[in-house]
C-alpha positions in Angstrom: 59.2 151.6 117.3 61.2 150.1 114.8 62.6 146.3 114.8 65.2 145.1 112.9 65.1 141.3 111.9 67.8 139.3 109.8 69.6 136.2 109.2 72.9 134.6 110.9 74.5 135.2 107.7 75.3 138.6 109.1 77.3 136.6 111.7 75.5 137.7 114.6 74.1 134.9 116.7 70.6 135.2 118.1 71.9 135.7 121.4 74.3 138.7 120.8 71.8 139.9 118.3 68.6 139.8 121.2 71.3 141.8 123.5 71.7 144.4 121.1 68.0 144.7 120.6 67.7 142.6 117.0 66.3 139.3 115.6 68.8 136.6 113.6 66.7 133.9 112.5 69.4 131.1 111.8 70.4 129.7 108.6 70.3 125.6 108.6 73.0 123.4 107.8 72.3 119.7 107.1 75.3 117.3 106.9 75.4 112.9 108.4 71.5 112.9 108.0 71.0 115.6 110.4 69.5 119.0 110.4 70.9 121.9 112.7 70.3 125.9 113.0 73.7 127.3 112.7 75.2 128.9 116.4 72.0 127.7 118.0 72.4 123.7 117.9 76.2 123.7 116.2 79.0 125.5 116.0 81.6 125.8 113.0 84.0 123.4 114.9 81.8 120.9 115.6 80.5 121.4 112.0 84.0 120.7 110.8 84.7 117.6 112.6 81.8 116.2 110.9 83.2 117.5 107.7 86.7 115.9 108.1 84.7 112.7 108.8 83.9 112.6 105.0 80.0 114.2 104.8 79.7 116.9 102.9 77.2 119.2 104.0 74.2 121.3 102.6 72.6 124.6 103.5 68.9 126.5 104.0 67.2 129.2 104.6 65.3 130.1 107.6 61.3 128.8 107.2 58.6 131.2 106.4 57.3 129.6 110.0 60.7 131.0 111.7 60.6 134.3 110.0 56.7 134.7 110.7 57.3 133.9 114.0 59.9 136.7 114.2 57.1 139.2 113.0 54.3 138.4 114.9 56.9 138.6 118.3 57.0 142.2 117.1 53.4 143.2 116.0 52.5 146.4 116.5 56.0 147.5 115.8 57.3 148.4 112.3 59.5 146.1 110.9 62.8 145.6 108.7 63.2 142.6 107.4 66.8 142.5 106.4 67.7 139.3 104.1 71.2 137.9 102.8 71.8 138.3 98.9 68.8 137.1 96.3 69.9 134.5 94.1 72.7 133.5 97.1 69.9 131.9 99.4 66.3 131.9 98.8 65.7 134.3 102.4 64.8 137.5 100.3 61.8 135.8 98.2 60.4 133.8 101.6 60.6 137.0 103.3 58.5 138.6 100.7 55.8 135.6 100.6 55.6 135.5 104.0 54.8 139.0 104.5 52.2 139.0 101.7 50.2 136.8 104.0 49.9 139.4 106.9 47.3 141.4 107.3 49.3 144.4 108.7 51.8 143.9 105.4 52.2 148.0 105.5 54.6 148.1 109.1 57.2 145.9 107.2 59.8 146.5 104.7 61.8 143.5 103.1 65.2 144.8 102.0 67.6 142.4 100.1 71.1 143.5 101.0 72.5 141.8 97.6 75.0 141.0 100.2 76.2 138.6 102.9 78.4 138.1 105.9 80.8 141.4 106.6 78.9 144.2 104.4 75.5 142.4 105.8 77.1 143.0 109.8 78.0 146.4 108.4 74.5 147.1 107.2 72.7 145.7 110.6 75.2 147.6 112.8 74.0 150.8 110.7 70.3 150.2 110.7 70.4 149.7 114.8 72.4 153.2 114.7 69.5 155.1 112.5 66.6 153.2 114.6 68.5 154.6 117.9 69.1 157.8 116.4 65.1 158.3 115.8 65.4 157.8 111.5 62.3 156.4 109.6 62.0 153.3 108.1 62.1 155.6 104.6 64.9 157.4 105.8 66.9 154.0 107.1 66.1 152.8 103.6 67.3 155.6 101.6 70.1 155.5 103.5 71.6 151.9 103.3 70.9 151.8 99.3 74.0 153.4 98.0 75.8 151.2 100.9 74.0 148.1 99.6 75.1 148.9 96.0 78.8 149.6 96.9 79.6 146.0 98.2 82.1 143.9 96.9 82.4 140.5 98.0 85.4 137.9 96.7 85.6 134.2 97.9 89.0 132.0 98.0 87.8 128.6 98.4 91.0 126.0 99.5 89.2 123.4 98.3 88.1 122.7 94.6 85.9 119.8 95.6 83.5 122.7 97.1 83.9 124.9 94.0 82.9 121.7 91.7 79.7 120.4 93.7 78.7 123.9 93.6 79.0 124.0 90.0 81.5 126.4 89.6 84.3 124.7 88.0 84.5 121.4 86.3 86.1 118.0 87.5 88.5 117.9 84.9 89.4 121.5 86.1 89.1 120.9 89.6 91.0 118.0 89.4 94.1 120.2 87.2 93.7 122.9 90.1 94.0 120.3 93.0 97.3 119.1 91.3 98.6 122.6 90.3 98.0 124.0 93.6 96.0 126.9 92.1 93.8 129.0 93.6 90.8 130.1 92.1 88.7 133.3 93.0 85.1 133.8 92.9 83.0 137.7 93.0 80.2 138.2 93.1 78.6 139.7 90.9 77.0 143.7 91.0 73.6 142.3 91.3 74.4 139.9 94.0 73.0 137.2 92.7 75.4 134.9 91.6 79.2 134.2 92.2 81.2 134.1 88.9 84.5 133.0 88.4 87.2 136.2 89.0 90.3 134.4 88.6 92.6 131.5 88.8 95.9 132.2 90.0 99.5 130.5 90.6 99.6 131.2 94.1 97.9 132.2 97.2 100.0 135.8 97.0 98.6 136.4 93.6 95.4 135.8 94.7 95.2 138.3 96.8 97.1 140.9 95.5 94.5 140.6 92.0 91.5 140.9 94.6 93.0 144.1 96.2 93.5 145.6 92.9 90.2 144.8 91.6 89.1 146.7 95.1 91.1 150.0 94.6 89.6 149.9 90.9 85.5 149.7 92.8 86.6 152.9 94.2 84.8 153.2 96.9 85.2 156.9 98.9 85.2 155.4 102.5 85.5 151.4 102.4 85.6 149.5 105.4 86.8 145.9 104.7 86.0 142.6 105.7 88.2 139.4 106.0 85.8 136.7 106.9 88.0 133.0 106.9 87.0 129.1 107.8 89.7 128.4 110.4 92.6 130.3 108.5 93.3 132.9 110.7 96.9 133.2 109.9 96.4 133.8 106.4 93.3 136.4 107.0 95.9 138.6 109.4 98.0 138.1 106.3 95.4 139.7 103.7 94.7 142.3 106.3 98.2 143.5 106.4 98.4 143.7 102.6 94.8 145.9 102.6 96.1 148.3 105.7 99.3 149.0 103.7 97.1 149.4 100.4 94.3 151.5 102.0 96.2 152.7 105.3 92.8 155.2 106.6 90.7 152.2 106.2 89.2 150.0 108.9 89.3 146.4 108.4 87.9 143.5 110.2 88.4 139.5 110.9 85.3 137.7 111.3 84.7 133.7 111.4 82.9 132.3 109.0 79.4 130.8 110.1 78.0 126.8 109.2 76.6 128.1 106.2 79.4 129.2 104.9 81.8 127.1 105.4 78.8 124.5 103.3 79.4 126.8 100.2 83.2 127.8 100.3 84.4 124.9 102.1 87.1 124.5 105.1 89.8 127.5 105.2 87.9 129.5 102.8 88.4 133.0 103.1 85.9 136.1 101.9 87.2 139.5 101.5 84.6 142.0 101.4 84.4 145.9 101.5 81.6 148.2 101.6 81.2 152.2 101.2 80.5 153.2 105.1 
C-alpha cells in the first residue's frame, strides 16, 4: 500500500484530503502575535480581516514533529512525501531530515514538486490516480518528473507593499509603482526556487496578455492551467477567458488562494499556473 502525504499548499484541506485517502499537513500563518495552521484554525477570510486591520502576516512550514507524525500514522505502508517548491518554503529539506531519522527510511520517497498550489493539486490528484491504478512508487516517480519539470508558475501581486517586504522590489520602486498604478509580474524560476522579477507593465491587460505569451512560448503539448486569486474572482474569470480563447482544447481551473499565500503575494493576488498533464 502506498500513502501519499503533502502540504496545504496544494490547496487541499486535511479534511477533503483524508476523504480522498491522502495526508495535508498544514502550512502555518502567524500574523497579531498569533500562530494558526491554515484551513484547520483559520480561513483566508478571517485571515484577511486581520490583514485589513493593519498586521502583516508571516508564514511556515509544517514541523518535522507534524510531518513525522504523518509517517509513523502510516508505518508499514510505503510512503510519498510530496513537498511544495525548495527554495519557496523550507518543507522539502525538513521532509528529508526527518526521514533520515527513521529507521524504516527505505518505504519513503521525498519528492520536491519545484512547484506549488495548482500544478502541486495537479500532481496529488495524479499520484492518488497511479496508487489506485496499482503503479509503483518508481513508476509514480518516473511518471510525475517530466510533469514536475513542465510547470510554470506567474504571480500578480496588487499590492507592492508585499512585493517590497519580500524583497522583491525596492521602496523607491514600490513606491513609483503604487503611484503609477503598475503592475508588476513575478515567475518563477525553472528550478523552482526562487521568484524573479518577469515584468512591470502599464496595466492589468498587459499584464496578462505578456504572461500568456510567455505560456504559449513554454510550449507545453497538453497544458492544463491554473488561475489561483486572493479574493479577485472577477478578474481570474477574466484571465481564464483570455487563456480559453488562446489555448481553446485546454482545461483551466479557478482555485482560492490558501493563508499562506495570500502572506507572500498579498490580498487580490492572482497566480497563473500551467503544467504538462
Amino acid at each position: 500500500m502506498i500513502h501519499l502525504i503533502t502540504d496545504s499548499s496544494c490547496l487541499y484541506t486535511p479534511t477533503i484530503a483524508q476523504e480522498l485517502g491522502f495526508t495535508v499537513n498544514p502550512l502555518i500563518v502567524t500574523i497579531a502575535g498569533h500562530s494558526y495552521h491554515e484551513f484547520v484554525e483559520i480561513n483566508s477570510s478571517e485571515f484577511l480581516k486581520l490583514i485589513q486591520k493593519g498586521d502583516f502576516p508571516t508564514s511556515s512550514q509544517p514541523t518535522i514533529g507534524e510531518i513525522l507524525n504523518s509517517i509513523d500514522a502510516h508505518r508499514g505502508d510505503e510512503i510519498l512525501l510530496l513537498c511544495m517548491a525548495d527554495g519557496l518554503s523550507g518543507t522539502y529539506q525538513t521532509a528529508c531530515a526527518a526521514v533520515q531519522e527513521l529507521d524504516h527510511a527505505e518505504n519513503i520517497r521525498v519528492i520536491n514538486s519545484k512547484t506549488l498550489c495548482g500544478p502541486h493539486r495537479y500532481l496529488v490528484d495524479l499520484i492518488l490516480k497511479l496508487i489506485n491504478d496499482g503503479k509503483s512508487l518508481d513508476e509514480i516517480c518516473a511518471t510525475i518528473q517530466p510533469k514536475i519539470d513542465s510547470s510554470q508558475s506567474f504571480l500578480m501581486p496588487q499590492d507592492f507593499d508585499y512585493l517590497k517586504r519580500g524583497g522583491r522590489c525596492t521602496p523607491l520602486t514600490a513606491k513609483i509603482g503604487g503611484l503609477l498604478k503598475l503592475q508588476p509580474v513575478v515567475r518563477q524560476t525553472p528550478d523552482g526556487r526562487r521568484l524573479d522579477k518577469f515584468v512591470t507593465a502599464r496595466s492589468f491587460d498587459l499584464a496578462v496578455k505578456k504572461v500568456i505569451e510567455a505560456l504559449a512560448e513554454a510550449k507545453l503539448n497538453t497544458p492544463r492551467f491554473y488561475i489561483s486569486h486572493a479574493f479577485a474572482e472577477e478578474q481570474a474569470h477574466k484571465i481564464m477567458k483570455l487563456i480559453q480563447t488562446k489555448f481553446p482544447s485546454s482545461i483551466v481551473e479557478i482555485l482560492e488562494l490558501s493563508c499562506a499565500f495570500i502572506t507572500q503575494g498579498g490580498p487580490y493576488c492572482i497566480a497563473i499556473q500551467a503544467i504538462e498533464e
